[in-house]
LUMDODO-362592 format. One line per 3 residues: number of its first residue (from 1); their letters; for each residue x, y, z of C-alpha. Coordinates in nm, 2 decimals. Layout:
NUM = a = X:Y:Z | ...
// end
This chain:
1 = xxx = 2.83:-0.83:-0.09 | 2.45:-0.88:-0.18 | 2.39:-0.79:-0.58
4 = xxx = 2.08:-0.65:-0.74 | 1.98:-1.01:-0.88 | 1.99:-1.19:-0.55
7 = xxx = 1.78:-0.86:-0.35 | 1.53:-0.93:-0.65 | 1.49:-1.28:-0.54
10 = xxx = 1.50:-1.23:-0.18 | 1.23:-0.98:-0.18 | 1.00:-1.21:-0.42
13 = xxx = 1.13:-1.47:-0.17 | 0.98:-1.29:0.10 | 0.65:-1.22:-0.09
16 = xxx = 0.60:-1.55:-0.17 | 0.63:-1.67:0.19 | 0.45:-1.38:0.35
19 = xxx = 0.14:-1.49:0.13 | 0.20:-1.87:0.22 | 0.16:-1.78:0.59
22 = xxx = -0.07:-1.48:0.57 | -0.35:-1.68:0.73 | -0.09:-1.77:1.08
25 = xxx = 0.00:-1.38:1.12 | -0.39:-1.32:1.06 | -0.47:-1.55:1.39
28 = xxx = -0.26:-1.31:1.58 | -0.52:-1.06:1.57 | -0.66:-1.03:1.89
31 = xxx = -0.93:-0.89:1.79 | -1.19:-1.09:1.73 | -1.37:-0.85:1.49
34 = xxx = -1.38:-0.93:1.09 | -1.10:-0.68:0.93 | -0.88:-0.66:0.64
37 = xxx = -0.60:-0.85:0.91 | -0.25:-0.81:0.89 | -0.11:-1.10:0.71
40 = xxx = -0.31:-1.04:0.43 | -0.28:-0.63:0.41 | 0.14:-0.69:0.44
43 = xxx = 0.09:-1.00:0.17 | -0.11:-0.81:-0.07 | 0.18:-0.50:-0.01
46 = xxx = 0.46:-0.66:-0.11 | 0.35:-0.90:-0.36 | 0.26:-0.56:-0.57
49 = xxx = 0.65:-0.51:-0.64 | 0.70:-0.92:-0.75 | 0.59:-0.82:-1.15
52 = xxx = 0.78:-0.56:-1.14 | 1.10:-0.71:-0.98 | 1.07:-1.03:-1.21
55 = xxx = 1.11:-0.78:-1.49 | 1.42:-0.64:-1.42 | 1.76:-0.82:-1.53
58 = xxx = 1.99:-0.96:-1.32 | 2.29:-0.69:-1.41 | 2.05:-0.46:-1.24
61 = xxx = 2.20:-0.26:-0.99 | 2.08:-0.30:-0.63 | 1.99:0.04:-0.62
64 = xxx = 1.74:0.02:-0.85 | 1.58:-0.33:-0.76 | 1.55:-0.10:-0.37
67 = xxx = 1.38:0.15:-0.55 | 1.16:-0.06:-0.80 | 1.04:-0.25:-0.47
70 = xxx = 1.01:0.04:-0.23 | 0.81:0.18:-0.49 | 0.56:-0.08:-0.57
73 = xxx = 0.52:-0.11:-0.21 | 0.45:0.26:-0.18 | 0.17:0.22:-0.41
76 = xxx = 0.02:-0.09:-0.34 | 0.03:-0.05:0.04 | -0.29:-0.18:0.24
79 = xxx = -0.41:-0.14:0.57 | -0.19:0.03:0.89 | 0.06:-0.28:0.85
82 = xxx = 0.13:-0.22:0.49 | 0.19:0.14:0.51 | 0.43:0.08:0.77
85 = xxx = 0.63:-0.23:0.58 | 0.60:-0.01:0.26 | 0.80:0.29:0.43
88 = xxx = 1.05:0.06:0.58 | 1.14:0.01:0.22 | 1.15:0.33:0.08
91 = xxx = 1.40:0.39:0.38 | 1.62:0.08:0.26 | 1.62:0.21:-0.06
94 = xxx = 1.73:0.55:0.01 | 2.02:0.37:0.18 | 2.07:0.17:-0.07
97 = xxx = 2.10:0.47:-0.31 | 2.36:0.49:-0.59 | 2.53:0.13:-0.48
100 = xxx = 2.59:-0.15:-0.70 | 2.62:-0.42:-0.43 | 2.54:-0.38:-0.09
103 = xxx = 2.79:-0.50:0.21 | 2.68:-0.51:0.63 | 2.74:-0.15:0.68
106 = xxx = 2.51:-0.04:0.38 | 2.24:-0.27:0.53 | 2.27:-0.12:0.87
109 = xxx = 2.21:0.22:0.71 | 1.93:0.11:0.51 | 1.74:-0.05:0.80
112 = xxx = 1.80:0.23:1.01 | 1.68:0.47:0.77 | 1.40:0.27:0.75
115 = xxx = 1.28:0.26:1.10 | 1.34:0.65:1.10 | 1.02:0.67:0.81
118 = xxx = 0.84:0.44:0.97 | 0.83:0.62:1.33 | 0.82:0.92:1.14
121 = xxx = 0.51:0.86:0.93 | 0.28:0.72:1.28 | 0.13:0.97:1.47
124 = xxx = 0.17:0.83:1.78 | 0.45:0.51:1.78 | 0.32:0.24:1.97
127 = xxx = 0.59:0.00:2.15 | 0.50:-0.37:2.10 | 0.43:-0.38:1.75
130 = xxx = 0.60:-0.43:1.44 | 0.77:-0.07:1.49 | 0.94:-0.24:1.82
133 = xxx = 1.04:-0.52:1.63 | 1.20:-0.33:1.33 | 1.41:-0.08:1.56
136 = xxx = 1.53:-0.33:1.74 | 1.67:-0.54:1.42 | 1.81:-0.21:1.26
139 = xxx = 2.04:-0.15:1.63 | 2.13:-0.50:1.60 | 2.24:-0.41:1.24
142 = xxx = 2.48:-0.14:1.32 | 2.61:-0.35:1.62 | 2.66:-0.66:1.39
145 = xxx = 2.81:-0.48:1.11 | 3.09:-0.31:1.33 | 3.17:-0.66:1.42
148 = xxx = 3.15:-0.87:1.11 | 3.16:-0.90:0.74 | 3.03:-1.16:0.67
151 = xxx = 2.65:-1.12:0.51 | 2.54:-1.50:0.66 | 2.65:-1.39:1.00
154 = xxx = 2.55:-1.05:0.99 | 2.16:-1.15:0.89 | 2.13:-1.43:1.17
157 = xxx = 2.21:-1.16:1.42 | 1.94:-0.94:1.28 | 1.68:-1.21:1.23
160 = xxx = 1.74:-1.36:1.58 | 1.71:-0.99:1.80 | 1.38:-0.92:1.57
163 = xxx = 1.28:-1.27:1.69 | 1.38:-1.23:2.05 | 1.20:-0.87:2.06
166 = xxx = 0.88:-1.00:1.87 | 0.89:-1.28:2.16 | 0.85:-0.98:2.40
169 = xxx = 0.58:-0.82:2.23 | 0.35:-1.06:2.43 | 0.45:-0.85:2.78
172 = xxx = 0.44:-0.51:2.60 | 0.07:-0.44:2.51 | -0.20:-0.55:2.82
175 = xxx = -0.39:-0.69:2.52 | -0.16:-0.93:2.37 | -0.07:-1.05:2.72
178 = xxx = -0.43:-1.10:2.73 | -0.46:-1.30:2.41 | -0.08:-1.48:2.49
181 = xxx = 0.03:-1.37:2.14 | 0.29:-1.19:1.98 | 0.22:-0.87:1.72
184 = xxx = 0.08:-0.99:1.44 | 0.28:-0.71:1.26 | 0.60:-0.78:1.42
187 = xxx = 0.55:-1.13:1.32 | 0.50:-1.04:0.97 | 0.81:-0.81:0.96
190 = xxx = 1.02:-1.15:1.10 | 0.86:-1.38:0.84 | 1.02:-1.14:0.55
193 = xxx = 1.35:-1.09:0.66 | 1.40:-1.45:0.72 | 1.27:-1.54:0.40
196 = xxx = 1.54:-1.23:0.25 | 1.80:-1.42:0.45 | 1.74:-1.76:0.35
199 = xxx = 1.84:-1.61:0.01 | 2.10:-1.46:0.09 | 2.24:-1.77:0.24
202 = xxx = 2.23:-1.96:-0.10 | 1.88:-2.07:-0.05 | 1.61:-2.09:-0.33
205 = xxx = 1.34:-1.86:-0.39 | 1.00:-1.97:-0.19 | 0.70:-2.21:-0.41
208 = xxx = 0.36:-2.08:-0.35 | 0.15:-2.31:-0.13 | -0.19:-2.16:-0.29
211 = xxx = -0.26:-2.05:-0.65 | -0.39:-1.70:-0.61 | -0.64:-1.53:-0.85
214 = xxx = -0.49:-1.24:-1.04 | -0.75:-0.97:-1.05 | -0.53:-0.74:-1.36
217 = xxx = -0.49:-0.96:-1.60 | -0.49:-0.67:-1.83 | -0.13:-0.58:-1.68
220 = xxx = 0.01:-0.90:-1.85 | -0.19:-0.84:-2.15 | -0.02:-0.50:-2.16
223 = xxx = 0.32:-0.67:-2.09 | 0.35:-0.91:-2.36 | 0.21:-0.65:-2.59
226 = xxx = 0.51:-0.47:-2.58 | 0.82:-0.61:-2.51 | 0.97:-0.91:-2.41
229 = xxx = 1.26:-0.88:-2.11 | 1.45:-0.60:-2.16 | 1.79:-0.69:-2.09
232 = xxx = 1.95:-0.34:-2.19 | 1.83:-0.01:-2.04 | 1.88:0.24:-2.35
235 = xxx = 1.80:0.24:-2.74 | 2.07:0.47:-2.87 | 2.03:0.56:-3.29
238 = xxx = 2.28:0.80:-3.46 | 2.39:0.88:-3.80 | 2.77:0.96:-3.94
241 = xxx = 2.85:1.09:-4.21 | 3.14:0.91:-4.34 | 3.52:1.01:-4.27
244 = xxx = 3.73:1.04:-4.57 | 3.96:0.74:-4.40 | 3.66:0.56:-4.25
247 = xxx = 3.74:0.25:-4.15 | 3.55:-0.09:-4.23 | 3.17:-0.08:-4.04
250 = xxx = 3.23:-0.41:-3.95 | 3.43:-0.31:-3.66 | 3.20:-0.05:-3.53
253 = xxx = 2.92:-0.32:-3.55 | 3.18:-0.61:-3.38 | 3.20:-0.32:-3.07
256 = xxx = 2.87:-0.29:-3.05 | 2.75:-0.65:-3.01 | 3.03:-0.63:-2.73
259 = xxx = 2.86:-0.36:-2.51 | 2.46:-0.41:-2.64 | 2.18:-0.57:-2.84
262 = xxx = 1.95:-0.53:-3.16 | 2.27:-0.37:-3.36 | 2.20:-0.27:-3.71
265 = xxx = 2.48:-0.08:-3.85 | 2.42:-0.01:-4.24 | 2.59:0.26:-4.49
268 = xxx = 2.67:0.38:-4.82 | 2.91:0.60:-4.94 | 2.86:0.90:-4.76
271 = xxx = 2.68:0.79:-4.44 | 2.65:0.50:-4.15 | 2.32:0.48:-4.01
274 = xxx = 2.35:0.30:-3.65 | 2.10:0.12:-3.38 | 2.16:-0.05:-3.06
277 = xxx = 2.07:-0.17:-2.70 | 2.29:-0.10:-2.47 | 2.38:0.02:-2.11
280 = xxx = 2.67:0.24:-2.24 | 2.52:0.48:-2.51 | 2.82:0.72:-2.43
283 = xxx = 3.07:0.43:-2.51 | 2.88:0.38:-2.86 | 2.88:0.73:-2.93
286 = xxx = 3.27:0.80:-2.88 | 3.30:0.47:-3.06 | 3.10:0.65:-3.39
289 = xxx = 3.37:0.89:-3.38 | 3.62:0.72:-3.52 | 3.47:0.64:-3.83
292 = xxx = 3.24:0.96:-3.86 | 3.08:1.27:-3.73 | 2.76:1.30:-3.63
295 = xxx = 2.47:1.45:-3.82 | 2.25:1.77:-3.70 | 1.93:1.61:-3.90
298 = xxx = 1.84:1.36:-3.75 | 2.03:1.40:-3.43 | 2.18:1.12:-3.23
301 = xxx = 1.86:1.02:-3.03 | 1.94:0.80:-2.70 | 1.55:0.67:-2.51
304 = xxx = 1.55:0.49:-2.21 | 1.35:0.20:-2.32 | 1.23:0.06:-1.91
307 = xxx = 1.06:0.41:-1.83 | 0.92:0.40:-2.22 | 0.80:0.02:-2.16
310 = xxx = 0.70:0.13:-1.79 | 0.44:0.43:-1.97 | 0.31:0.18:-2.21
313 = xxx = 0.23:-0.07:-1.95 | 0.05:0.23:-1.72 | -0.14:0.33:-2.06
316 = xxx = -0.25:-0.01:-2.10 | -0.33:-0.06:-1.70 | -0.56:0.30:-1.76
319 = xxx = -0.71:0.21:-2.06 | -0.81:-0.12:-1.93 | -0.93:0.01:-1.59
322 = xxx = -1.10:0.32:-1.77 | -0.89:0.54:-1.57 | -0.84:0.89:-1.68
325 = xxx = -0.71:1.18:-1.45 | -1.01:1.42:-1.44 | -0.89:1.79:-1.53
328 = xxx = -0.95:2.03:-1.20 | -1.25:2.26:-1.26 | -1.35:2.31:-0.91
331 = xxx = -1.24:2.47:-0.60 | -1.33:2.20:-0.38 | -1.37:1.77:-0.41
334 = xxx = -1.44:1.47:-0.25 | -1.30:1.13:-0.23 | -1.47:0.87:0.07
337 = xxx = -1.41:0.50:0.11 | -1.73:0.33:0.17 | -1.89:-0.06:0.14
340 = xxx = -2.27:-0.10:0.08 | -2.49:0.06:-0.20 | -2.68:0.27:0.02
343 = xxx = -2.42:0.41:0.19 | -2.23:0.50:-0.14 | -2.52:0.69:-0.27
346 = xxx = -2.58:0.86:0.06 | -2.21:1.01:0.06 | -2.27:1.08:-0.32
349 = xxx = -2.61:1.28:-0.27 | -2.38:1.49:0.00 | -2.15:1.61:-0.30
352 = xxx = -1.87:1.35:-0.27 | -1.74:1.30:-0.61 | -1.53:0.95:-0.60
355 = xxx = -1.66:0.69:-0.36 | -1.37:0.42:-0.35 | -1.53:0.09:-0.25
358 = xxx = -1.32:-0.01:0.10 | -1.40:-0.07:0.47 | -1.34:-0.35:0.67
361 = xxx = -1.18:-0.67:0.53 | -1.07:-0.48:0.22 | -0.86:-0.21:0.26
364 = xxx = -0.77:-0.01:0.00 | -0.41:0.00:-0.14 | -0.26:0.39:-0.18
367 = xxx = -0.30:0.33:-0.57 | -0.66:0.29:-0.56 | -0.70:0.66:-0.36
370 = xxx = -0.42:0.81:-0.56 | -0.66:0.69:-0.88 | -0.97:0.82:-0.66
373 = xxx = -0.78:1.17:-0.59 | -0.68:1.25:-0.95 | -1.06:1.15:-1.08
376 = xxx = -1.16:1.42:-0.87 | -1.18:1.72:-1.11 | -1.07:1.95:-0.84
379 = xxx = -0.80:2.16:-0.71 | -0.86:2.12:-0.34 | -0.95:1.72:-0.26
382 = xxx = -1.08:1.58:0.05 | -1.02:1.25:0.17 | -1.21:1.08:0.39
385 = xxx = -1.14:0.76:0.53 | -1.38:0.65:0.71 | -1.19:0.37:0.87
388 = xxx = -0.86:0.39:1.12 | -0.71:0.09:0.92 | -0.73:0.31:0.58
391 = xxx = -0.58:0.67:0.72 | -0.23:0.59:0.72 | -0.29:0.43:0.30
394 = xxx = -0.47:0.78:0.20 | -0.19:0.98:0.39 | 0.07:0.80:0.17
397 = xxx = -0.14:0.90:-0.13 | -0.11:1.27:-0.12 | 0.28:1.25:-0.18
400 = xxx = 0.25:1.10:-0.47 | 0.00:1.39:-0.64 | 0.05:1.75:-0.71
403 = xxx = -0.29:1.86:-0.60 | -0.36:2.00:-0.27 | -0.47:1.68:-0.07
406 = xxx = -0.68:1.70:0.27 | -0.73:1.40:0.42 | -0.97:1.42:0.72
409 = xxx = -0.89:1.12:1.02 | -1.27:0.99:0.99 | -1.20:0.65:1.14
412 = xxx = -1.67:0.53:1.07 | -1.91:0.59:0.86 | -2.09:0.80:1.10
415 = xxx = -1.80:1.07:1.12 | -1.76:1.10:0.77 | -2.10:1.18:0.69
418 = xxx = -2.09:1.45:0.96 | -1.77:1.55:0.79 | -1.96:1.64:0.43
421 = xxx = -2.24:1.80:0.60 | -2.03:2.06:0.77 | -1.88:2.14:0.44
424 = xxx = -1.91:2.51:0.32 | -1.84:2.61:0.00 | -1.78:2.97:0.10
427 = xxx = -1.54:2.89:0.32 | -1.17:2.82:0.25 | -0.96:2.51:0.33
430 = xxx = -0.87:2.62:0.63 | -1.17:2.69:0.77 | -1.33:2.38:0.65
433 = xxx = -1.06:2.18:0.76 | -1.11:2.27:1.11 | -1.51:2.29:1.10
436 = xxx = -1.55:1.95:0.91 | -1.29:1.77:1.19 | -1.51:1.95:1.51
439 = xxx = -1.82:1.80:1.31 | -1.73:1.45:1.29 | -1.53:1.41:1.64
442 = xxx = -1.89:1.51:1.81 | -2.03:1.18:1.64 | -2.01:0.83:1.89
445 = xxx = -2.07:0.53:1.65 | -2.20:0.18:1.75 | -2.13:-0.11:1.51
448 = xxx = -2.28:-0.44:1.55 | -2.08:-0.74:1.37 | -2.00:-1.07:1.48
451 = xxx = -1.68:-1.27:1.59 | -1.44:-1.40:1.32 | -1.25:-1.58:1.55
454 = xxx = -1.24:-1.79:1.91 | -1.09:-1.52:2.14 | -1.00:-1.37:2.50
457 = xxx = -1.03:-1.04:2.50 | -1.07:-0.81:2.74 | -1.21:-1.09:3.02
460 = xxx = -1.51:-1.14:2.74 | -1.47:-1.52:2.63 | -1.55:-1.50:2.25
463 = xxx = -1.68:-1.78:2.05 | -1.65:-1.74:1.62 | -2.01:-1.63:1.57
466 = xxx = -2.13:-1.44:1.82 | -2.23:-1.09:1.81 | -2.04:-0.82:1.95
469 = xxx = -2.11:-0.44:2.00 | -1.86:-0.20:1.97 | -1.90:0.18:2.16
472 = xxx = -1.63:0.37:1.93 | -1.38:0.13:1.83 | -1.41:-0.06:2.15
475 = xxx = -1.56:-0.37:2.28 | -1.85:-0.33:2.41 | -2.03:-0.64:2.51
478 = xxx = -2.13:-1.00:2.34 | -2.51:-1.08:2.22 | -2.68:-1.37:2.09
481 = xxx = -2.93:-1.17:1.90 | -2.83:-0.88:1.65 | -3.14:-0.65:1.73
484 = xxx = -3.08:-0.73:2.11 | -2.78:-0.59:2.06 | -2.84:-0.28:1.82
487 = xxx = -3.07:-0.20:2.17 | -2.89:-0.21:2.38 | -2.56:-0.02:2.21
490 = xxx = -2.78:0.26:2.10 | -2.93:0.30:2.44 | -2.53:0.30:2.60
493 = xxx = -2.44:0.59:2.33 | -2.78:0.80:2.40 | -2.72:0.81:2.74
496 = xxx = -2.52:1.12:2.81 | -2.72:1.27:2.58 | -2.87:1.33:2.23
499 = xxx = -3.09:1.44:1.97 | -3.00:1.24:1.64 | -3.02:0.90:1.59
502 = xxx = -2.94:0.71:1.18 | -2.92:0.33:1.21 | -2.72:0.22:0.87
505 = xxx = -2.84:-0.12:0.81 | -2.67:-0.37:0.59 | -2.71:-0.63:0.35
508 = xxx = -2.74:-0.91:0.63 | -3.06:-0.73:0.79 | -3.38:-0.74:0.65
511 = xxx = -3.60:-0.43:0.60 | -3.85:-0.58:0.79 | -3.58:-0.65:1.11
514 = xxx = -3.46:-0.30:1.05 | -3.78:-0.16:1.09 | -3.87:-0.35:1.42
517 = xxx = -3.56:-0.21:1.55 | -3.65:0.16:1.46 | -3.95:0.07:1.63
520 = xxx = -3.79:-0.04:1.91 | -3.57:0.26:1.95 | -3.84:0.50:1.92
523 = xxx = -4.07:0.32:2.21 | -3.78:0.29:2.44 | -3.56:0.61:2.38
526 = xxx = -3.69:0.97:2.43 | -3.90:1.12:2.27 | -3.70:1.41:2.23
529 = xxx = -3.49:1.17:1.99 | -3.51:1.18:1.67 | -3.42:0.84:1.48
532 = xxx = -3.33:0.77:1.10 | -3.32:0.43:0.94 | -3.12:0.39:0.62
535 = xxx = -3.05:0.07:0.39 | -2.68:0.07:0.40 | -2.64:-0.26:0.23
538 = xxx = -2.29:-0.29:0.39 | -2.14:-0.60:0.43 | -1.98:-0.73:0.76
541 = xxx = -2.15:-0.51:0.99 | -2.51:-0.57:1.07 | -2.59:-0.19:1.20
544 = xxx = -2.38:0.08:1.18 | -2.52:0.33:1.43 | -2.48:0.74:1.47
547 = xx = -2.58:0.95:1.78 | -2.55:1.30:1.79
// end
């Protein structure tokens, strides 16, 4: 049977490791563009929950180590990849639910459960990725339990069909046939559970390779502030008033350093004041009994001390981050994830009130648009995206807030821009719902970035540098100049028609370069065109470009 303490350590395990090797499952990527990439997104997920797991005490049932992990992961879940490894563990929790220890069978549960939220939560399940991979370890889980009890046999078999499966990846998707490489998810989702089972199999807990930054060092200013480890859950007080046959305190207080901590038991004549830390407030509360009865004023008073610690530490973590839920006094709000100084004010000037800084290459977790959502002093929010890599993070979000949550599947810039200018305030969510989504899925977007990576794709032979035009998400072609290529995109997206053309350019093109491409466009394309240059200042794409 697996315990609490060694689920702590294989799940830190597996945190470690995933970061250690973030940069292999990265290269799986096929492609080439510059993006948050998986390793990193399903590194930066999981990690969230190792502060939190390294608090909890060893006698900690596994239960609650499941949920303290599923939980972190719920809110510091990054990118497609992170959402999806976050949901497989709030389905192991839930199987995990109310258990001490967990054997084979419970596992088997738990992963199925698992899969279930993770299919569940994707619009549209694609086979070959890390969904493929999962389901296929959580059948092999409930075939392997009915056949074994053993914990270092039962993993193996689960480790080695996710293996086989992820090996098979390569055949399932056109484009990782293309590439020769397995899913970079899958591959991620392999790398964990190995690291879990290496745990489990009596091995130690993984050394970090790389010393990573910690961006909140406020959250172990606020940890140290407080407490030090708690080791019991609840601070129980109560007062007797003395029985007429009391027997000598110094039993009660010899009990209670049995079954707790902190004990101060101190009386008088007429009354025994009591204090302790303990797990079992009921047992030190039948134990008073016998040498007293309890007082109305004060009353016995019984706190949990984790969830008091766990507030103080959130108060700290708002204070420090000068985070304060806004109080709704509108009808209607905005929240859009954006890169680049002029794009930020552009989405501000069209009413948006929290622009969370995200895009490519830094995706933001589902804690950062929760914060974004309940700085919105409104009853209604929108969310817009603005990126497909950020959707699935934002949908997340909205269960974990009481306000009514929209969150509109802008996957560019372009559309979500469109989105805010078919808002009407007269009209209800509804109605706006359906008007802002026709709005933005009339918009085509170019973007213009260059190659992160050596890579096949598509028959295009990529080399790390080059530029590449994408026509809505897809490959386009491959350029050696960035204007060149803004051309010739722009021209490719005009052709079936428009009348509105906004180049976004960012903080790699000059004004002067953006200019001579405006100029470009308007000698070359009709005149019937009409064509808007904007300083963007966005990182990793050159243009960002919007035809309507």
């Amino acid at each position: 049977m697996i315990n609490g303490a060694l689920f702590k350590n294989a799940v830190i395990s597996a945190a470690i490791t995933i970061t250690n090797r973030k940069r292999e499952v990265d290269e799986l990527n096929v492609y080439p563009v510059p993006d948050g990439d998986t390793g990193t997104n399903m590194s930066m997920t999981i990690s969230k929950s190792v502060d939190e797991l390294k608090r909890l005490p060893d006698n900690t049932p596994i239960s609650e180590v499941a949920s303290t992990a599923a939980s972190a992961l719920l809110r510091g879940a990054r990118g497609n990849s992170g959402v999806i490894l976050s949901l497989l563990f709030r389905g192991i929790s839930k199987g995990l639910a109310g258990l001490t220890e967990a054997g084979c069978e419970d596992f088997a549960n738990a992963l199925d459960l698992g899969v279930k939220a993770a299919y569940k939560a994707v619009m549209k399940p694609v086979e070959g990725t890390i969904l493929t991979v999962s389901r296929a370890a959580a059948e092999k889980a409930k075939e392997s339990a009915l056949s074994t009890s053993s914990d270092v046999l039962f993993w193996k078999d689960v480790c080695d069909e996710a293996e086989a499966v992820l090996a098979k990846t390569t055949d399932m998707l056109p484009q990782l046939k293309k590439a020769g490489v397995v899913d970079a998810g899958g591959m991620g989702f392999l790398i964990i559970i190995r690291a879990m089972t290496d745990i489990f199999n009596g091995g130690k807990i993984a050394e970090p390779i790389e010393k990573t930054e910690r961006t909140d060092d406020y959250f172990r200013t606020a940890v140290s502030e407080y407490d030090d480890e708690i080791t019991y859950t609840y601070c129980t007080e109560f007062m007797l008033r003395k029985n007429p046959d009391c027997p000598d305190i110094f039993m009660l207080r010899a009990y209670l350093e049995t079954i707790g901590d902190s004990v101060v038991v101190v009386d008088d004549e007429k009354i025994i004041k009591v204090h302790v830390h303990t797990d079992n407030p009921g047992n030190a509360l039948q134990k008073g009994l016998e040498f007293g009865v309890f007082l109305n004023d004060p009353r016995p008073k019984i706190e949990n001390m984790r969830i008091q610690h766990e507030n103080k530490v959130k108060e700290a973590q708002d204070a420090q981050a000068g985070f304060t839920p806004a109080e709704p006094e509108k009808d209607f709000g905005f929240v859009a994830v954006a890169a680049g100084h002029g794009i930020s004010a552009l989405f501000e000037d069209l009413g948006v009130d929290v622009v969370v800084k995200g895009g490519q290459t830094m995706n933001p977790s589902t804690d950062d648009l929760l914060r974004a959502i309940l700085s919105t002093p409104a009853r209604t929010v929108f969310v817009l995206p603005n990126n497909k890599n950020i959707i699935m993070a934002a949908e997340q979000a909205v269960k974990l807030t009481d306000r009514t949550v929209c969150v509109l599947q802008t996957r560019t810039i372009p559309q979500g821009i469109a989105a805010m200018m078919a808002f009407d305030e007269c009209a209800d969510l509804s109605e706006n719902r359906i008007n802002m989504t026709k709005a933005f899925e009339k918009i085509s977007t170019g973007l213009i970035t260059f190659a992160a990576r050596d890579s096949e794709f598509e028959g295009h032979s990529i080399k790390e540098g080059e530029i590449l035009a994408l026509d809505n998400g897809k490959l386009s072609f491959t350029e050696k100049d960035i204007n060149k290529a803004a051309y010739k995109l722009t021209k490719k997206l005009a052709k079936s028609g428009a009348s509105y053309v906004t180049v976004i350019y960012g903080s790699d093109v000059t004004e002067e370069n953006a200019e001579a491409l405006q100029q470009l466009l308007q000698s070359k394309l009709s005149d019937k065109i009409e064509i808007m240059l904007v300083n963007g200042g966005q990182p990793v794409y050159y243009y960002i470009i919007s035809v309507e």
